[in-house]
C-alpha positions as CSV (number, residue, x, y, z in Angstrom):
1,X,84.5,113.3,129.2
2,X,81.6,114.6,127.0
3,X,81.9,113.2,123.4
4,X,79.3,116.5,122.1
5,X,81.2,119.8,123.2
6,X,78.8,122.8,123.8
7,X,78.4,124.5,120.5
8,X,79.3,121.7,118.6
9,X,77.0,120.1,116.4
10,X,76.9,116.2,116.5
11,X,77.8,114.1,113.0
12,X,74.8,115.2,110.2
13,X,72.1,113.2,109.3
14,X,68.6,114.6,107.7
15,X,66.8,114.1,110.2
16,X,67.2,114.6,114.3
17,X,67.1,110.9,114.6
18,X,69.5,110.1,112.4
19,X,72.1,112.3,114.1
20,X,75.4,111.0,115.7
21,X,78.2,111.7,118.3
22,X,81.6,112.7,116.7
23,X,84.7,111.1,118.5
24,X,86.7,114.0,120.4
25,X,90.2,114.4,117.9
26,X,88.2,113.1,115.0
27,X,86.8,116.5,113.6
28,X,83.4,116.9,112.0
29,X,82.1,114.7,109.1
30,X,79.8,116.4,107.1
31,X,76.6,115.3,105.1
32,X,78.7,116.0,101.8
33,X,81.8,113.9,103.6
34,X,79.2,110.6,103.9
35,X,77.8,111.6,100.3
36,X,81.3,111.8,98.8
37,X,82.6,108.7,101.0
38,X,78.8,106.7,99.6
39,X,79.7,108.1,96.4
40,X,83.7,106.6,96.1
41,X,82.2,103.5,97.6
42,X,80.0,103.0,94.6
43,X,82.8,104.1,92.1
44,X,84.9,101.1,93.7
45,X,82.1,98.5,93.4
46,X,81.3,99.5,90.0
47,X,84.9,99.1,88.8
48,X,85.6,95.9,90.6
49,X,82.8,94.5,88.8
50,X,83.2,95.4,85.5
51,X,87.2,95.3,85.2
52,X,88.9,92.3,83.9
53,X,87.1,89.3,81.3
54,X,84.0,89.8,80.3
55,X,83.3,86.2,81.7
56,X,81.5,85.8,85.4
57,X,83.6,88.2,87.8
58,X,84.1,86.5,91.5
59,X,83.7,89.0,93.9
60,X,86.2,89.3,96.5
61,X,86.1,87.9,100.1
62,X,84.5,90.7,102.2
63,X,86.8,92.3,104.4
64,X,88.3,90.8,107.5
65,X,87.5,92.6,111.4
66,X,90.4,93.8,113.6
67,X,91.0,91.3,116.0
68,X,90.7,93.4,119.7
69,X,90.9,92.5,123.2
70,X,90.0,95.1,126.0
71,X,89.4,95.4,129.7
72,X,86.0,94.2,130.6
73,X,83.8,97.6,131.2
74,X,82.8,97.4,135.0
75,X,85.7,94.2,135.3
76,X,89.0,95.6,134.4
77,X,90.1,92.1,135.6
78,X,88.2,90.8,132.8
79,X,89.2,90.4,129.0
80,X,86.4,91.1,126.7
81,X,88.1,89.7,122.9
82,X,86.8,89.0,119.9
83,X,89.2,86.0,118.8
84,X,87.3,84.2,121.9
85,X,84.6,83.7,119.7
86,X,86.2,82.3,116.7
87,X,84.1,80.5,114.2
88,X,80.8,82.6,115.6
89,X,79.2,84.9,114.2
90,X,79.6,88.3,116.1
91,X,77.8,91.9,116.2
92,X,80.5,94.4,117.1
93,X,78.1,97.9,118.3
94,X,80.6,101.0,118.9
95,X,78.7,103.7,121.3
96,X,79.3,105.8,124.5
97,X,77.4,107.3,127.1
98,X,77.7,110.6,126.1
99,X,75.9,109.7,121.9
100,X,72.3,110.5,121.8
101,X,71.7,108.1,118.7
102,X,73.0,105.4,121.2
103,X,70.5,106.5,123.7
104,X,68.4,105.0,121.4
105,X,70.4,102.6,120.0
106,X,71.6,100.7,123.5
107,X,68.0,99.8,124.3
108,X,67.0,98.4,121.4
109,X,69.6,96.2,120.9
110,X,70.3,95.1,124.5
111,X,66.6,93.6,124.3
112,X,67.3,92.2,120.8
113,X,70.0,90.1,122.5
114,X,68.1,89.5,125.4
115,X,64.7,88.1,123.2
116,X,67.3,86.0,121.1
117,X,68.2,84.1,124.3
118,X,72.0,85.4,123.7
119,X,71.9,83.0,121.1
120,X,73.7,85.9,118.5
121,X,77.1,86.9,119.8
122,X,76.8,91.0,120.5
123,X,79.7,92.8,121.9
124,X,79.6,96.0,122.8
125,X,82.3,98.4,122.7
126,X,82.1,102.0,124.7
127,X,84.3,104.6,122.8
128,X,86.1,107.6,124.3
129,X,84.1,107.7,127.3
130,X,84.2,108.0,130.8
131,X,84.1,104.6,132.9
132,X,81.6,105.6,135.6
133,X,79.6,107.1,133.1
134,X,79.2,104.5,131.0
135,X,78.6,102.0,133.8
136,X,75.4,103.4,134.4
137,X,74.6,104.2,131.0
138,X,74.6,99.3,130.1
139,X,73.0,99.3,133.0
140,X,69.9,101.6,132.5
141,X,69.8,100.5,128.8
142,X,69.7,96.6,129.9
143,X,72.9,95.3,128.4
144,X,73.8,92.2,129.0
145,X,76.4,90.9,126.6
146,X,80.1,91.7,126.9
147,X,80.8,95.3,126.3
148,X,84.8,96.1,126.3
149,X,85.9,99.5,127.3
150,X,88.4,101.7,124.7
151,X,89.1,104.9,126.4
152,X,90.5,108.3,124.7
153,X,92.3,107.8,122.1
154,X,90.0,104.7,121.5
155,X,92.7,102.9,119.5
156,X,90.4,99.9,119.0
157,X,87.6,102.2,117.5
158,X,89.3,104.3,115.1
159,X,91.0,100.9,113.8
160,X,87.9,100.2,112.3
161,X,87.3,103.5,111.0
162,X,85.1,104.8,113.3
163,X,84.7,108.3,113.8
164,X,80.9,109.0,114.7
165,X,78.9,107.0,117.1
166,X,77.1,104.9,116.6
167,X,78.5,102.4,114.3
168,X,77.5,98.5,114.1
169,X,79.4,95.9,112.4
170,X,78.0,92.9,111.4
171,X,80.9,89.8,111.2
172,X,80.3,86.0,109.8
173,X,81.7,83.0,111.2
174,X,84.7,83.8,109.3
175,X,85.0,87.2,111.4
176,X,85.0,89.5,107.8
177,X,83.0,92.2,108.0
178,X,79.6,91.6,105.6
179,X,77.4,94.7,106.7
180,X,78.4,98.0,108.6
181,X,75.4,100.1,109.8
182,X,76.2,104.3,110.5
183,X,74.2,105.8,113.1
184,X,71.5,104.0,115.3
185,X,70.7,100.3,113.7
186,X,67.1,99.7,113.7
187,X,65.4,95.9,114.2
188,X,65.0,95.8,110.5
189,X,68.5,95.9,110.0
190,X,69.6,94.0,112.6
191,X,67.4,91.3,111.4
192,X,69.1,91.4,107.7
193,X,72.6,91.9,108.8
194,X,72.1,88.6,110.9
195,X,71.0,86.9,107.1
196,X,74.2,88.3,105.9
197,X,76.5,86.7,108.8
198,X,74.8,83.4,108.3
199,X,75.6,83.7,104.8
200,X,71.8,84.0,103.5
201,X,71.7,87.0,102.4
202,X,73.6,87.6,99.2
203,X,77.0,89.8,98.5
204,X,78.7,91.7,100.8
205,X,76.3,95.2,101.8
206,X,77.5,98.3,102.1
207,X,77.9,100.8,104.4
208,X,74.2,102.2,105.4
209,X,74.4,105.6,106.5
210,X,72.6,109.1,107.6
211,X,71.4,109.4,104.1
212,X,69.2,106.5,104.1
213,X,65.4,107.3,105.6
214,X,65.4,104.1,108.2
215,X,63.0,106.0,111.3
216,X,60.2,103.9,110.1
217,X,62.0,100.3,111.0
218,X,62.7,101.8,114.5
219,X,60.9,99.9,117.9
């Protein structure tokens, strides 16, 4: 399965880098779709904060992570589910084999886990692709934490919302969602989202997306 048909330009971003793989069904999301989708998100911040009392505003719990469980890629005798880690703190990455951002990505982040002595729960989840395909694809890139395969129509990946690759999710102890990354997450993020899920790093952060200028904090 090829996630980029011929002709068919990937999900924007500003700069080649910052490009991603749309999901095949999904249709195209375009720079002005993430602008207007930044842009609501903001709107809906703003609001929550000022409605109500003019006393201190609590801001609400962040929002909790579809619980999953999916054949083990490589081990389809194998379960690969995030309730197994209950109480942890998890990284959930959504790629395939066929992204070019994940090309990237995979990498990076398999030697992240690998330096961090697997000591920060990654899971890997490889989106509307094809098995064989992606086999290769954890094993060049040097994954070794558990990545659970969601084949076409990727039920478990569009239940988060996610319709370009890649996307990272970044879930406390509490498994609620306190920083989602869109397109390739650089060490620089990784390193603050992992503040956020240990709960040192403030209020819940927002989506970052294509229109943030992150090639720098790459490596």
């Amino acid at each position: 399965m090829s996630g980029q048909d011929s002709g068919d330009p990937p999900v924007t971003g500003p700069a080649p880098r910052r490009r991603a793989g749309r999901l095949r069904g999904t249709g195209r999301i375009s720079k002005t779709g993430w602008s207007a989708a930044a842009a609501l998100l903001a709107v809906i911040v703003i609001v929550s904060e000022t409605s109500g009392s003019s006393g201190p505003q609590s801001h609400p719990p962040p929002p909790a992570a579809q619980a999953f469980t999916l054949k083990a890629l490589g081990h389809p005798d194998q379960r690969v589910s995030l309730p197994a880690f209950a109480g942890q703190p998890v990284i959930i990455n959504f790629f395939a084999s066929w992204c070019g951002p994940c090309k990237r990505e995979t990498p990076l982040l398999a030697r992240f886990y690998r330096d961090s002595g697997g000591r920060t729960v990654v899971i890997g989840v490889d989106a509307n692709d094809q098995a064989g395909a992606a086999e290769r694809f954890v094993h060049a890139a040097g994954v070794t934490y558990p990545v659970g395969f969601d084949p076409f129509p990727a039920a478990t990946t569009t239940s988060y919302g996610v319709l370009a690759l890649p996307q990272t999710f970044f879930l406390n102890a509490k498994h609620r969602i306190v920083k989602r990354i869109l397109g390739d997450v650089t060490m620089k993020e990784l390193t603050a989202g992992i503040a956020l899920m240990d709960g040192k790093g403030g209020a819940l952060a927002g989506a970052t997306g294509p229109g943030t200028d992150r090639n720098q904090d790459r490596g």
